[in-house]
C-alpha positions as CSV (number, residue, x, y, z in Angstrom):
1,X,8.8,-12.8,-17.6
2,X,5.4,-13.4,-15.8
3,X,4.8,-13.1,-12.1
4,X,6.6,-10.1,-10.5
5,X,7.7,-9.4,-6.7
6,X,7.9,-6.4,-4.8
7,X,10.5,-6.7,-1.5
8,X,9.5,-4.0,1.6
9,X,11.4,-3.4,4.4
10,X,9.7,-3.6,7.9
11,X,11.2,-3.3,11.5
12,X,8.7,-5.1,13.1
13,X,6.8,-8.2,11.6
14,X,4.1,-8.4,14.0
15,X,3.3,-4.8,13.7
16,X,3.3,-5.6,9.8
17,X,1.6,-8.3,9.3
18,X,-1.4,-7.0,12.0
19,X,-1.2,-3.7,9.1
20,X,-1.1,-5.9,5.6
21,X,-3.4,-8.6,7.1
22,X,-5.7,-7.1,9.8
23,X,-6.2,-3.5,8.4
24,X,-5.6,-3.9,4.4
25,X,-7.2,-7.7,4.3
26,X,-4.0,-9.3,2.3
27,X,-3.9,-12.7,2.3
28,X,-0.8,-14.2,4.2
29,X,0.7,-16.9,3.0
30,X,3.1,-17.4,5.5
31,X,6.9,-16.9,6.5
32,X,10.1,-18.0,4.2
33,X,13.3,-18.9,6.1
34,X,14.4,-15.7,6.1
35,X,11.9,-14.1,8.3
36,X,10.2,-12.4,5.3
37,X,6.4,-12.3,5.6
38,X,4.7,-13.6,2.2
39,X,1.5,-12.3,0.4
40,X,0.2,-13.7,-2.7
41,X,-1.4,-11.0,-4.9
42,X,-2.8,-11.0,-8.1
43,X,-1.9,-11.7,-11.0
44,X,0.8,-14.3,-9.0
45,X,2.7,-10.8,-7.7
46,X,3.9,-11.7,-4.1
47,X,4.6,-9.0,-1.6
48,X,7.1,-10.0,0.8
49,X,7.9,-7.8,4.0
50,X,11.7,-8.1,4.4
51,X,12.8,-8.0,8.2
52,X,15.1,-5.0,8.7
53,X,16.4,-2.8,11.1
54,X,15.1,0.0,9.6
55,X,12.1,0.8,7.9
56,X,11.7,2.8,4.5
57,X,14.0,5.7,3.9
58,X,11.9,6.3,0.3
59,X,9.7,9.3,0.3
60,X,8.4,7.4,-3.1
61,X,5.2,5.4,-3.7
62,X,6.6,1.9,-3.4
63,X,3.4,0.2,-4.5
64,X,0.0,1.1,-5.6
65,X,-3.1,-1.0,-5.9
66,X,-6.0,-0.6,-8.8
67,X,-9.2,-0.4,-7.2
68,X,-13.2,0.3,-9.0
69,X,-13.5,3.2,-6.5
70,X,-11.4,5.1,-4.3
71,X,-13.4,7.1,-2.4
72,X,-15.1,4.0,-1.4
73,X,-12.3,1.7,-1.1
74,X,-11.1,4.9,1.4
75,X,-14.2,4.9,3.4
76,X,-13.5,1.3,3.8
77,X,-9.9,1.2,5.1
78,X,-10.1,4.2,7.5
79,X,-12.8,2.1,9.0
80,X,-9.8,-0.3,10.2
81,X,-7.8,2.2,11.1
82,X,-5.7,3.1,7.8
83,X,-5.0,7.2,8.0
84,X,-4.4,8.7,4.4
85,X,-2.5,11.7,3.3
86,X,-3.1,14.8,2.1
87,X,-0.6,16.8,-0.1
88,X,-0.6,20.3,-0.9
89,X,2.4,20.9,-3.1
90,X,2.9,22.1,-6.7
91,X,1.2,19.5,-9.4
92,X,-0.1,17.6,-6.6
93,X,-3.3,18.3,-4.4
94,X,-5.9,16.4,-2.7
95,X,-9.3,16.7,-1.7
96,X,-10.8,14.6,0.7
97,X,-7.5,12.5,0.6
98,X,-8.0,11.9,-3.4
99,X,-5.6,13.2,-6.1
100,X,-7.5,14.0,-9.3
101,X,-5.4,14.1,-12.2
102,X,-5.6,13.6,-16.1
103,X,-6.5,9.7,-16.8
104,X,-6.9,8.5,-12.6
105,X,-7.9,9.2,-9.0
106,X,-5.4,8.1,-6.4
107,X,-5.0,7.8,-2.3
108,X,-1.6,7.7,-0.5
109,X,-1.3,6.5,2.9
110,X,1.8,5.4,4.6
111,X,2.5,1.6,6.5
112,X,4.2,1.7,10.1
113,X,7.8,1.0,8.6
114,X,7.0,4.4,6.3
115,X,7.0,2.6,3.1
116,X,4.0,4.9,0.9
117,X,1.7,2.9,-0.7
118,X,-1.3,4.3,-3.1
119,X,-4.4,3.2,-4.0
120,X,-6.1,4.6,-7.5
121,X,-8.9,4.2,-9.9
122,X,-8.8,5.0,-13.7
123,X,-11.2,7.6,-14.9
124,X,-14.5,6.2,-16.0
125,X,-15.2,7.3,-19.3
């Protein structure tokens, strides 16, 4: 096995791709027959946004991106309008929207269909 793909559900592909192209600066790749909106990530992962009439009922993290810096990768996607959670429940907290824990630092924000995507960093050492 190589590439992998990760299947969302969204309600509204406009409204979708505006948030995965616009706001977190995917690259689109364009629409199958289907309907289902196509992202090329990398490592040849592809994201595809799977027309539906309902969005996410998962209250899980569906996908999570590595990134050098969170608090700066943050800053920069709250500047297009990308809001972040905070959590204050047992074995998770943040602070300033960042979860510190043993070996990373992650983010949690939530797309319009309410599928809950992270971002994190691993500790420097």
């Amino acid at each position: 096995m190589s590439a992998v793909a990760t299947m969302l559900p969204v309600t509204d592909t406009d409204r979708a791709k505006e948030f995965y192209s616009d706001r977190l600066g995917l690259p689109f790749q364009g629409t199958n027959a289907e309907g289902s909106l196509m992202y090329e990530l990398s490592g040849g992962t592809v994201l595809m946004l799977l027309p539906r009439e309902t969005g996410s009922q998962n209250p899980s993290t569906a996908l999570t991106w590595e990134v050098p810096d969170v608090a700066a990768e943050i800053a920069e996607l709250e500047g297009k309008g990308v809001v972040f959670e905070d959590y204050d429940l047992p074995g998770l907290q943040t602070q300033d929207h960042i979860a510190d824990f043993a070996g990373e630092r992650a983010a949690w924000f939530v797309d319009p269909d309410g599928n809950v995507l992270c971002i994190h960093e691993a500790h420097r050492t």
